[in-house]
C-alpha positions in Angstrom: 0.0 0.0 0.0 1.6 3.3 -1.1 0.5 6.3 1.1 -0.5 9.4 -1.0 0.8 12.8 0.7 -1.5 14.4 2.3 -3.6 17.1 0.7 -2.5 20.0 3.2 -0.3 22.9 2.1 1.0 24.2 5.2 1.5 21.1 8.1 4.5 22.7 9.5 3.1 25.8 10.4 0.3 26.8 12.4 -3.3 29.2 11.7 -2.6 32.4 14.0 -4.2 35.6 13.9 -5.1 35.1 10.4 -2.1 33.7 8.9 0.4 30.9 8.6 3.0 31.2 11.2 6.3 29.6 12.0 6.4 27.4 15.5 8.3 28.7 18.9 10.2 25.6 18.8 11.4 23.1 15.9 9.6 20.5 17.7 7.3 18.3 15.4 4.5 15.4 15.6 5.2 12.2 13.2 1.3 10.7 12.3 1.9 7.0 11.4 -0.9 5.1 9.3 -2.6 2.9 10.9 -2.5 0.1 8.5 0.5 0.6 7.2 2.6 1.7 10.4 4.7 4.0 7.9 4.8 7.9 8.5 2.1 9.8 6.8 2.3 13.2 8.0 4.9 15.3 9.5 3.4 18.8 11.9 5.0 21.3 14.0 3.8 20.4 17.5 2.9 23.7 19.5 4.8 24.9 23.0 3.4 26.9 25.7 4.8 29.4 23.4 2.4 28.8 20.6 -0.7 28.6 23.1 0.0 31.9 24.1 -0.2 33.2 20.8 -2.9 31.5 19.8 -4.9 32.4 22.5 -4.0 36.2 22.7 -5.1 36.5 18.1 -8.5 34.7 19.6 -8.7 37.1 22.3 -8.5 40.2 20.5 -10.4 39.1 17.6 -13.4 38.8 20.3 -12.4 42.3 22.3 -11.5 44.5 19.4 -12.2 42.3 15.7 -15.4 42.7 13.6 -16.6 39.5 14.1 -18.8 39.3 17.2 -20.0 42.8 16.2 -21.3 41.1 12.6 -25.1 40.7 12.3 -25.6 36.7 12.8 -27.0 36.9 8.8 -23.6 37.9 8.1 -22.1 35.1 10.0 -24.2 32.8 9.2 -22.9 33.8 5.3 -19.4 32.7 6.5 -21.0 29.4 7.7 -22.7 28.6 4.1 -19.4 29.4 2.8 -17.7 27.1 4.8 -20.2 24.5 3.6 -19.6 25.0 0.2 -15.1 24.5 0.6 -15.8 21.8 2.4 -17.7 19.9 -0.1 -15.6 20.9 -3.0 -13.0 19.3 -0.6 -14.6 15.6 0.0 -12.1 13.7 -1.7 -9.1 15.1 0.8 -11.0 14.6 3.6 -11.5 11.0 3.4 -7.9 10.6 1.9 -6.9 12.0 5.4 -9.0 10.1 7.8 -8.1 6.7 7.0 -4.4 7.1 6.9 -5.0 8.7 10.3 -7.0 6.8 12.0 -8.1 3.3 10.1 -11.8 4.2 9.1 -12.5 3.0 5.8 -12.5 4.9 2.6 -15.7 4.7 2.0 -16.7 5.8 5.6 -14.9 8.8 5.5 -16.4 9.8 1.6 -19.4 9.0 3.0 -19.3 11.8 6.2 -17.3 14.0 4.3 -20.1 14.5 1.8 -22.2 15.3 4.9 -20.1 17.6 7.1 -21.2 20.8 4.9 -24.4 20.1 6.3 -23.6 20.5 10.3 -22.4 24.6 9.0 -25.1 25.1 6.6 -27.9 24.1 9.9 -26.4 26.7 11.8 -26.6 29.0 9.3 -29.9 28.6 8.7 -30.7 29.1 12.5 -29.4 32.7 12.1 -32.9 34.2 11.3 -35.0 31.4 13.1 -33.1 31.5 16.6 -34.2 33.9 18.8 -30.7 35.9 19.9 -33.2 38.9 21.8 -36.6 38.3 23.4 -39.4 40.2 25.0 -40.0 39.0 28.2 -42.9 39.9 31.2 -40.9 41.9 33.6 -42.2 42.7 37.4 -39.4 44.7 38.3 -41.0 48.1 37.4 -38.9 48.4 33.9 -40.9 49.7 30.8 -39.4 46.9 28.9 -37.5 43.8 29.7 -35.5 41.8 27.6 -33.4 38.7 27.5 -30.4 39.0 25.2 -27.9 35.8 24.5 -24.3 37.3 23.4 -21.3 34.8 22.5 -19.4 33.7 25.4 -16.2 35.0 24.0 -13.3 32.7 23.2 -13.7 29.1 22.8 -10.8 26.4 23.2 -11.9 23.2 21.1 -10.2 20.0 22.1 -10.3 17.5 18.8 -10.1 13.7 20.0 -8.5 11.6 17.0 -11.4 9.5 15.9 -14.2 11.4 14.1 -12.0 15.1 14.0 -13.9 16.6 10.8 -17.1 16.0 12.7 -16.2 16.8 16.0 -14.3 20.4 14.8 -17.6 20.7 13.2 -20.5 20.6 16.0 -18.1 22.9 18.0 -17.0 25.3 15.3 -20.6 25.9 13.7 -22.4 27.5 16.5 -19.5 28.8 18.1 -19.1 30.9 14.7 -22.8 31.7 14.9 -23.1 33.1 18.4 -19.9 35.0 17.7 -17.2 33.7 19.5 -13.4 33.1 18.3 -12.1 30.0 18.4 -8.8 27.9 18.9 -9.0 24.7 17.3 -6.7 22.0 19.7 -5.8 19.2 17.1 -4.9 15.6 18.3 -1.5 14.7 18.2 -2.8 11.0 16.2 -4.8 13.2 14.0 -4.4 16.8 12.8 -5.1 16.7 9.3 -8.8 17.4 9.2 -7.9 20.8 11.7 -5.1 22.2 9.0 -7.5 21.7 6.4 -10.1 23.5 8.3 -8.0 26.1 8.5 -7.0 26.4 5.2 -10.9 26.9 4.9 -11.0 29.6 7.2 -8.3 31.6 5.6 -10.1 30.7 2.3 -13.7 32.2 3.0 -12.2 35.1 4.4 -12.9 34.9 7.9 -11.4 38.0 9.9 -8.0 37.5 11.5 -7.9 35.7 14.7 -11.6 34.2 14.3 -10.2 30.8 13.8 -6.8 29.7 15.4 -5.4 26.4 14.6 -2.4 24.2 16.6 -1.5 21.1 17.5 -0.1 20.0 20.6 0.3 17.3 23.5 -1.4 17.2 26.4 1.2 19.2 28.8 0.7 22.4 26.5 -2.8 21.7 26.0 -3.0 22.4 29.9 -2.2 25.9 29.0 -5.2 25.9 26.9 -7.8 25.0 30.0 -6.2 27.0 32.0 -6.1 30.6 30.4 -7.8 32.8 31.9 -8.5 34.8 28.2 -10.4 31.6 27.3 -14.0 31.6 28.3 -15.2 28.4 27.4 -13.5 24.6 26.6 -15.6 22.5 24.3 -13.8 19.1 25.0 -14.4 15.4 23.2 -12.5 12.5 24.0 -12.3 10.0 27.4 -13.9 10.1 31.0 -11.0 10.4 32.5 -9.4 13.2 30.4 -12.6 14.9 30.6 -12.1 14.9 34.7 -9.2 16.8 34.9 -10.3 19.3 32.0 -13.7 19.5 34.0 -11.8 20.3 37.6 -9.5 22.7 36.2 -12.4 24.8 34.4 -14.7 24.5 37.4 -11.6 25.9 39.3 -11.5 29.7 37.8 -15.3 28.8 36.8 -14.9 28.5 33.0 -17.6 27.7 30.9 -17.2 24.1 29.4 -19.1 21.5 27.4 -17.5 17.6 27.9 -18.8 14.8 25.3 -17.0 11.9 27.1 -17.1 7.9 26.9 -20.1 5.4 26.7 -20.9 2.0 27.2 -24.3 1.8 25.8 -26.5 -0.5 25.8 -28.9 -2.8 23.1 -31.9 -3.8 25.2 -33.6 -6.5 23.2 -36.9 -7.4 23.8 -38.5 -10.6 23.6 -40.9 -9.9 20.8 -38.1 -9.0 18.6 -36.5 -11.1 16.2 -32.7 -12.1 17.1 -31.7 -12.8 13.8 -32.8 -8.8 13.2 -31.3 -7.3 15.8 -28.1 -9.4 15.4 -27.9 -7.9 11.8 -28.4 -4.4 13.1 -25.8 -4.3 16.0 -23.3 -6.0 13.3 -23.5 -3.6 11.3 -22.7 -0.8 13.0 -20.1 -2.6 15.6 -17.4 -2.5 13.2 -17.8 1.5 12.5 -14.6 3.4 12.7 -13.2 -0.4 14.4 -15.7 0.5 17.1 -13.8 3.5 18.2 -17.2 5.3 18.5 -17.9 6.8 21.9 -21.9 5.5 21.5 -21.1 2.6 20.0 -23.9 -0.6 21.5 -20.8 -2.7 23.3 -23.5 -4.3 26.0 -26.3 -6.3 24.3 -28.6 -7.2 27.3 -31.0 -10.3 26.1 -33.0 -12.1 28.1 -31.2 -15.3 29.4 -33.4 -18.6 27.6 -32.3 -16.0 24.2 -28.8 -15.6 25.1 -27.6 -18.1 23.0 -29.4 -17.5 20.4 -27.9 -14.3 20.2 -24.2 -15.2 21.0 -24.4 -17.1 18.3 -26.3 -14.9 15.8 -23.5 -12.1 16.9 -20.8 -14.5 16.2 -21.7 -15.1 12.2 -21.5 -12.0 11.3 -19.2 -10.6 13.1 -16.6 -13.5 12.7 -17.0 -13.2 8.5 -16.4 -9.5 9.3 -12.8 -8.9 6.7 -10.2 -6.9 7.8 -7.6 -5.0 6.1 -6.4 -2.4 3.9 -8.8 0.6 4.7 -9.0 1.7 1.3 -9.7 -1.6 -0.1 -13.6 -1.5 -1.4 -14.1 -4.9 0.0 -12.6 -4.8 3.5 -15.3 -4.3 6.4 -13.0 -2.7 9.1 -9.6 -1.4 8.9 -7.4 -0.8 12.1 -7.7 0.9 15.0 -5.8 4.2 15.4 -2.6 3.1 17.2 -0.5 1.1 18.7 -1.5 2.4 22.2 -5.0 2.0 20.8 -4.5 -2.1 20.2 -2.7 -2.2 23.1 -5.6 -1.3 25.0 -8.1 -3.4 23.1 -5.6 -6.6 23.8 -5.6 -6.3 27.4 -9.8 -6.1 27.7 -10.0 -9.0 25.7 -7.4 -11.0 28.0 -9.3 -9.5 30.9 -12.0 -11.1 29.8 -11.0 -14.4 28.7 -9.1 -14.3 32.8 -12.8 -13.8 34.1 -14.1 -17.1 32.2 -16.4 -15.3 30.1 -17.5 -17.1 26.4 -15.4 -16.2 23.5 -17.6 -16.6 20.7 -15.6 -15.3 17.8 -12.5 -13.1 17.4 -9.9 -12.5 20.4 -7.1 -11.9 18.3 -5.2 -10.4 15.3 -6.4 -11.3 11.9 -5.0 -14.0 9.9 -2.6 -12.9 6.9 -2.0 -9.5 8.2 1.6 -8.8 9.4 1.6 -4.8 9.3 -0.7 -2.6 11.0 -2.8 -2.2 14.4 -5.0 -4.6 13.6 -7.7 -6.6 15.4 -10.6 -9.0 14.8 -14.5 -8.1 16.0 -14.4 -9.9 19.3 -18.1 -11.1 20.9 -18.1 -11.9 24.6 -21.3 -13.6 26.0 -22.3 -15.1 29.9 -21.1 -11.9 30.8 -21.6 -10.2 34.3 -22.4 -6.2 33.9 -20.1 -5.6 37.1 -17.2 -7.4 35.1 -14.5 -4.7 34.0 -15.5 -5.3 29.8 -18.9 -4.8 31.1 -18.3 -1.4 33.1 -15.1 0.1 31.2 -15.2 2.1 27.9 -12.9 -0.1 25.6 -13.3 1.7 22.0 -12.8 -1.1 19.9 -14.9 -3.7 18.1 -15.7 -5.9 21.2 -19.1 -6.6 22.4 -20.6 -8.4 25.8 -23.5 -10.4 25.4 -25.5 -10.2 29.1 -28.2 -12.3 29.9 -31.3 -11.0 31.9 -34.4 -12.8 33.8 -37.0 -9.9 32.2 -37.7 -6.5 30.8 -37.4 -4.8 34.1 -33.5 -6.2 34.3 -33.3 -5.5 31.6 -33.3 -1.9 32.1 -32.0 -2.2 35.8 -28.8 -3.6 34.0 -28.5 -0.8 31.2 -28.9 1.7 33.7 -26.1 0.0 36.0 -23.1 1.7 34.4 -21.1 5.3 35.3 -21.9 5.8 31.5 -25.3 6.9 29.7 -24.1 8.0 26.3 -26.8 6.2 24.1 -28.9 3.4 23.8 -31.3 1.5 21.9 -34.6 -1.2 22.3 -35.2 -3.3 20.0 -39.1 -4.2 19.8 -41.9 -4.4 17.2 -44.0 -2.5 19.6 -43.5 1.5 19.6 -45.3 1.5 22.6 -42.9 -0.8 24.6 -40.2 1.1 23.2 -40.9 4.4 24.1 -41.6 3.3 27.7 -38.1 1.9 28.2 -36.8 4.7 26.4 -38.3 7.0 29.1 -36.5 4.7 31.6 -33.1 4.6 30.3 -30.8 7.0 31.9 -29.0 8.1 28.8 -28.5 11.0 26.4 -30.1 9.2 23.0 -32.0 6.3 22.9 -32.3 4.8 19.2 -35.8 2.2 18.4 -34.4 -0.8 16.6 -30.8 0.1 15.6 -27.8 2.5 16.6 -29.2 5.9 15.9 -27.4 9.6 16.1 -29.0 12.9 15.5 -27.2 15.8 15.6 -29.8 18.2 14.2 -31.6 18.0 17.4 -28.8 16.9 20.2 -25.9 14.9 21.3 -24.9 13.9 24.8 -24.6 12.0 28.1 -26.1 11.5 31.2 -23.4 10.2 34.0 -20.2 10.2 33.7 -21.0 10.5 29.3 -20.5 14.2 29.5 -21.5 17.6 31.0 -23.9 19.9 28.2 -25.3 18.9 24.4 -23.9 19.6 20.9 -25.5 19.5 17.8 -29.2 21.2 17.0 -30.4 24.7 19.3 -28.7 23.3 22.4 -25.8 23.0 20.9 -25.8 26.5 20.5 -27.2 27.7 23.6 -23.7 26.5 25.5 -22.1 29.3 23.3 -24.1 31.8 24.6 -24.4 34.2 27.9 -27.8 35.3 28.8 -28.1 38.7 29.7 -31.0 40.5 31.2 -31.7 44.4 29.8 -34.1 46.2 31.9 -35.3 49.6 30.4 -36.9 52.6 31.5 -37.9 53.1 27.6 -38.2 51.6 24.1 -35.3 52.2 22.4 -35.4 54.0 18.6 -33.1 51.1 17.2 -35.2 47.9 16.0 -34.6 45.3 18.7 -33.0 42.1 17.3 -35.8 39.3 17.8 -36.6 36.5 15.5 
């Protein structure tokens, strides 16, 4: 496999203030395909140094720049725009992706297509969103009004997996309400950031609006902890999401957290097991399960557990695994080494606790290079067993058997995750009532099922705030209450 160079003009510079600037330090990040375990990209890797800057273009773009001051029609111009680059550039999007991170080819075409569409929803909120409204006021004022403003600069924190997306639900709205933003790239992954940046500097968006760098964790710190940043918009683990979470709560920073999951199928026992095994297949192997909401605990009642350990274990074992850009490959690899490191251990962790290995458990046959793994399917398993409790992000599933419906549930509530979460049941009835029990962010009827057009999040230990849809935006915005003696001349800015 020969790796094409990556469609990115400037990966040894970073995005500051409006324009491609050299590094502090000669320090640099190699990316290593996944697959292939060569080098694939080369990028300057940003100090304390770089932060600093960073954050100082973002801050006086907000305190002094045009862009918060823009009508949100005007923004919401820049965000159609954006739409449009981003389309014309599909084809390097999903070149990037899998030679970052492992998804396949035709994944990554497939959500590149779609992307334009998270910037062009936000535009379209920015005569339909109510940004000033009339309210009843008892405090004796002739009028009151409550006013949402931007919440000033933004730090977003890019996890490796889905970047493109992720910069994406964060970006849009941020760009909307008016803030500035400094986009924090993953060390596995910062393609997807340099070409949005590229994009920025491309539509014309004022200097210091968008900020792009790339950095590790210790300069990331300075990031979080910056007083001149108002708000962290973080993806990525639990347990990352912790210490972002204390440090912001420290100087009382506004954040948002999408964090882990470990959600659960709840199958029902009206529904068919050769049906639902077809739909959890089929989206267990997404991204080689590195998908925060992915359905890792199937939770069947216990005289149909073997029925679906089995079912499970057909497809999943005929899964084929390779060459991401091969049209006929099923999965490709996970991201890194560290990544199947981590996989490894949960599946000898499990195999220690005695647990039924139904199919996978290893690496794949044939396939000497790369950070490879087969879909693994666990069944007898116990929900306080650690595959059962800890987010693993790879293609390994527990099969746990239940006595009834109302275990069911019990045990899909039992978890310090609530991420998402589906029921799978002929009756609409049945599933909305266990829907309405389930103490997670999305529950899906029948099959794994996002929507970020109306929301995205966890309950638990999943995450702190939504993204995606009108709430996505409202974490992007301050609410400020104008009380006045008078109407004022100027028209008042109400949709």
């Amino acid at each position: 496999m020969t790796l094409a160079p990556p469609p990115l003009r400037e990966p040894r510079r970073f995005f500051i203030g409006g324009a491609w600037v050299d590094p502090s330090t000669d320090a640099t990040i190699d990316v290593i395909a996944p697959a292939t375990e060569q080098p694939y990209l080369r990028v300057a890797e940003a100090k304390e140094n770089d932060i600093d800057r960073a954050i100082g273009a973002a801050r006086e773009a907000f305190d002094h720049g045009p862009w918060p001051r823009l009508s949100h029609a005007e923004r919401g111009r820049y965000l159609d725009a954006i739409a449009t680059k981003l389309g014309a550039r599909a084809d390097d999007v999903a070149t990037i992706w899998p030679n970052e991170m492992g998804v396949l080819h035709a994944t990554a075409r497939a959500f590149a297509g779609a992307v334009g569409n998270l910037y062009s929803l936000y535009a379209g909120l920015a005569d339909r969103f109510a940004f000033e409204e009339e309210r009843p006021t008892v405090s004796g004022a002739t009028l009151g009004l409550l006013v949402r403003e931007p919440v000033g600069v933004v730090g977003a924190i890019i996890p490796w997996n889905g970047p493109i997306s992720l910069i994406a639900l964060k970006l849009a709205p941020a760009l909307l309400a008016g803030c500035t933003v400094i986009i924090k790239a993953s060390p596995e992954a910062p393609g997807h950031a340099l070409l949005m940046a590229e994009i920025a500097e491309e539509v014309g968006l004022p200097p210091g609006v968008v900020n792009v760098v790339t950095a590790d964790r210790v300069a990331s710190e300075r990031l979080v902890r910056d007083p001149r940043v108002d708000k962290i918009a973080f993806t990525g683990s639990t347990a990352a999401g912790k210490a972002i979470g204390a440090i912001a709560g420290g100087r009382i920073a506004r954040h948002t957290l999408e964090l882990g999951g470990k959600s659960a199928a709840v199958i029902l026992d009206d529904f068919d097991i050769d049906a639902a095994a077809d739909a959890i297949a089929g989206r267990a192997c997404d991204l080689t399960g590195q998908v925060c909401a992915s359905l890792t605990r199937v939770i069947v009642s216990r005289h149909r557990h073997d029925a679906m350990l089995d079912a499970l274990a057909s497809r999943l074992g005929q899964v084929r695994v390779g060459d991401p850009f091969d049209p006929a490959v099923q999965m490709g690899p996970l991201a890194t080494q560290r990544q199947r490191d981590r996989v490894e251990d949960y599946i000898a962790s499990a195999r220690h606790d005695g647990f039924t290995l139904a199919t996978g458990g290893g690496r794949p046959k044939g396939v000497d290079r790369g950070w490879f793994v087969e879909p693994t399917v666990f069944g007898h398993v116990d929900n306080s067993a650690r595959i059962a409790r800890e987010e693993i992000f790879g293609p390994v599933l527990s099969v746990i058997p239940v006595g009834d419906e109302a275990e069911a549930v019990d045990v899909a509530n039992d978890s310090p995750f609530g991420l998402a979460g589906a029921v799978f049941t002929n009756d609409a009835d049945r599933a909305y009532s266990v829907a309405r029990q389930l103490r997670t962010g999305t529950v899906s009827h029948n099959m794994l099922r996002l929507d970020f057009s109306i929301a995205f999040g966890g309950f638990k230990q999943s995450g702190v705030g939504r993204e995606g849809g009108v709430e996505g935006l409202l974490s992007y915005l301050e609410i400020k209450t104008v009380l006045l003696d008078g109407r004022p001349a100027t028209e008042l800015k109400m949709s």
